[in-house]
C-alpha positions as CSV (number, residue, x, y, z in Angstrom):
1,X,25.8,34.5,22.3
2,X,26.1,34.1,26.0
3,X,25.2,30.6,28.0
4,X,24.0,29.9,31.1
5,X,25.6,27.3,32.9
6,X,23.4,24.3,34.8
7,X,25.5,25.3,38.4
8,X,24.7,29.0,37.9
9,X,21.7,28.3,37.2
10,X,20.7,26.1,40.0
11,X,22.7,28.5,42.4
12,X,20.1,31.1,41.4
13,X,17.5,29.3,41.2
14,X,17.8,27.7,44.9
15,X,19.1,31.2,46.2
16,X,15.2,32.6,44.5
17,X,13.5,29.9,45.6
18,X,14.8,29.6,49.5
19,X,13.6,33.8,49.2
20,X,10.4,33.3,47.8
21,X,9.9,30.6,50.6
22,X,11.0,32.5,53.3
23,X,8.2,35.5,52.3
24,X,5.6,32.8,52.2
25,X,6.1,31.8,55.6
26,X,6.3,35.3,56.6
27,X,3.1,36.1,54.6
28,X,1.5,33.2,56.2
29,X,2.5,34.5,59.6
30,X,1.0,37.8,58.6
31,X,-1.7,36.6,57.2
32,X,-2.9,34.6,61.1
33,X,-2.2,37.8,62.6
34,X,-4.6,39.6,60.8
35,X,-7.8,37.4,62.0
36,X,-6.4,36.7,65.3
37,X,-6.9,40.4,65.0
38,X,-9.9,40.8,63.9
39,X,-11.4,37.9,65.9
40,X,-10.3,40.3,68.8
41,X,-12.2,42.9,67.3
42,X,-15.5,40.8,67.0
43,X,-15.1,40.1,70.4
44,X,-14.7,43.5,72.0
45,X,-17.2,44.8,69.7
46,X,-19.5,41.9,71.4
47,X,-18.0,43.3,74.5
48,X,-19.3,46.9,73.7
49,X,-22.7,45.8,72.9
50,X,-23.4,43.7,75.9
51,X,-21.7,46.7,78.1
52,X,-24.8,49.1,76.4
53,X,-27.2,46.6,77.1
54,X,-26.1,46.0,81.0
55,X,-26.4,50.2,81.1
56,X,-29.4,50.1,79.6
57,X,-30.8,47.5,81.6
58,X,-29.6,49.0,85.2
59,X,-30.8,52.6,84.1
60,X,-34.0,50.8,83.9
61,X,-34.3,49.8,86.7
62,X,-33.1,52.6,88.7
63,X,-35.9,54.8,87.2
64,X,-38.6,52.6,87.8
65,X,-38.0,52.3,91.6
């Protein structure tokens, strides 16, 4: 029957851990970059919409002179 001792296993287990903590950072970092993202989006889409409505608004008045 095999036995795992305490140092191995604490060698492991910090070796796991310090990974697992390193992805959750980099997942965090991900994670801001996506709605930075898509707070750009929202914003540009705003953009878009108040771009039609300026058109729309000048092409108004250019046919009603």
């Amino acid at each position: 029957m095999p036995f795992l001792r305490i140092e191995d296993f604490k060698k492991d287990l910090n070796s796991k851990v310090n990974v697992m903590l390193q992805e959750h950072d980099l997942h965090i970092k991900q994670v801001h970059a996506l709605r930075l993202l898509e707070q750009k989006e929202d914003q540009c889409h705003k953009n878009i919409v108040l771009i039609n409505e300026m058109r729309k608004e000048l092409l108004n008045r250019f046919y009603k002179q």
